[in-house]
N, C-alpha and C positions, 0 to 999 in steps of 0.2 A: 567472517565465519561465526556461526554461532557454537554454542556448544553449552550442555547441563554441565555446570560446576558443581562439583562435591567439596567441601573445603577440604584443603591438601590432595590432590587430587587431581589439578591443574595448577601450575605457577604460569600466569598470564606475565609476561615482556611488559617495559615499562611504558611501550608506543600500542599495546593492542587495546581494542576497546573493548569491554569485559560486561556483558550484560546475562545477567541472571535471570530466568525464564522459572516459571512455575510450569508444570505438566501441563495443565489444558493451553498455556500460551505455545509450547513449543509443539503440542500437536496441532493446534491451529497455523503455523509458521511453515510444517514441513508435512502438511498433510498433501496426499496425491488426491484430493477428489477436486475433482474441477470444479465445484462451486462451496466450497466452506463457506461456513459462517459463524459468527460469535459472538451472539447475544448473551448476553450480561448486563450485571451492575455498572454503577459508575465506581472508576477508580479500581478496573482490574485487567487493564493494560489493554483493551482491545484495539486502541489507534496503535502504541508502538508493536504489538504484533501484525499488524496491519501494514506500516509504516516498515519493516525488518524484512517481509513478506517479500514487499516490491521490491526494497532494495537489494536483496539477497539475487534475484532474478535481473534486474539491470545489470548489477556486479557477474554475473555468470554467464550470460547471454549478450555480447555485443550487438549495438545496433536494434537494442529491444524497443517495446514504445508502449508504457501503460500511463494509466489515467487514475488518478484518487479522487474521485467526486463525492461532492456532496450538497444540500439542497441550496442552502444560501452563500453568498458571498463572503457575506461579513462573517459568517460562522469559518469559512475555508480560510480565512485571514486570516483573522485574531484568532485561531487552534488550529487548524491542521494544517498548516504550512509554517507555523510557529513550533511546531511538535515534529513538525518534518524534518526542520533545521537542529533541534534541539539532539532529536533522536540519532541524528546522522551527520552529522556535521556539515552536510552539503546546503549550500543557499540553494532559496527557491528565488531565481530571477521576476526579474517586473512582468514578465509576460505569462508568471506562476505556472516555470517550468524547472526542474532539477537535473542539470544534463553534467551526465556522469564519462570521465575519461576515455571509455568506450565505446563513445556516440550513441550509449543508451541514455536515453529521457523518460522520466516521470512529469507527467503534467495534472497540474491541480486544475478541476475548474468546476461550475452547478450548475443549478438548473436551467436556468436561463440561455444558458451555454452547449444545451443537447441534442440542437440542429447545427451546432458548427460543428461535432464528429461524425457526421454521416458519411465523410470520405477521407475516417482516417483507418490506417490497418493495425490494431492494435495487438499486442499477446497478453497483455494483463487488463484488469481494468478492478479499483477498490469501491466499495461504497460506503461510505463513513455516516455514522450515522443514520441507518437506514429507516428508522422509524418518522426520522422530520419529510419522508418523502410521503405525498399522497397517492400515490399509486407504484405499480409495478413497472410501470413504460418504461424509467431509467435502464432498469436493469435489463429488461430485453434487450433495448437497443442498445446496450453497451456488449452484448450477450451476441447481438447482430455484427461486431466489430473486430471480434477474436481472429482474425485473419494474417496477423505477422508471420511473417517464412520464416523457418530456421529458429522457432523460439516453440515452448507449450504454452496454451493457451490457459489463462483460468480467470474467474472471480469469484473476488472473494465482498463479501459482506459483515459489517458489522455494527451494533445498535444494541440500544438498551431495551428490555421487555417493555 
């Protein structure tokens, strides 16, 4: 669960995990419009609100099934599945999937990789980094994908100016 800490104002448990949100992070995290986005600088949290996003929706909805893509490989390695784990304490397995207690899964993958979702049903789906992408295609066809039963559908985006 998330939540704006005020100091004195929550005494957070010795086992909870305690993450402090700036306002446009936490309306980006629990905004109802079915496609946010969060273009910004570097270094103003847009992966781990991104990263919170999903996981808050896996954690709520059993059986969910979203996607955090991004252009390159090496970039989805070495950061965003390094930031996934960091942020959450869940491993991203060898198949750069994050399958959570409830038999919901996050699955990391890019570009190269955006004819192998054409026959998945998905509720979520992230774009990280949106700017290294050259066109809009990803995002439609991931946009084509929103189909999970029993979950809301959204994505979200986000990239530097």
């Amino acid at each position: 669960m998330i939540r704006e800490i005020r100091e004195g104002e929550v005494v957070p448990g010795a086992n909870d995990r305690v993450i402090t949100l700036k306002k446009f992070q936490a309306d980006f995290i629990r905004s109802a419009k079915r496609y946010p986005a969060m273009i910004m600088a570097w270094g103003t949290g847009k992966t781990m609100s991104l990263i919170e996003r999903c996981r808050i929706d896996c954690e709520r909805y059993a059986h969910n099934l979203g996607v955090i893509f991004r252009a390159e490989l090496k970039d989805l390695l070495d950061s965003t599945c390094k930031d996934f784990e960091l942020c959450t304490g869940i491993k991203v397995n060898s198949e750069r999937n994050a399958n959570f207690p409830n038999g919901s899964q996050i699955m990391f993958r890019h570009a190269e990789e955006l004819n192998n979702i054409q026959n998945i049903n998905l509720g979520f789906f992230g774009i990280e980094q949106a700017e290294e992408l050259d066109s809009d295609t990803v995002f439609f066809m991931l946009q084509c994908r929103l189909r999970r039963l029993n979950v809301p559908h959204w994505g979200a985006v986000i990239g530097n100016p």
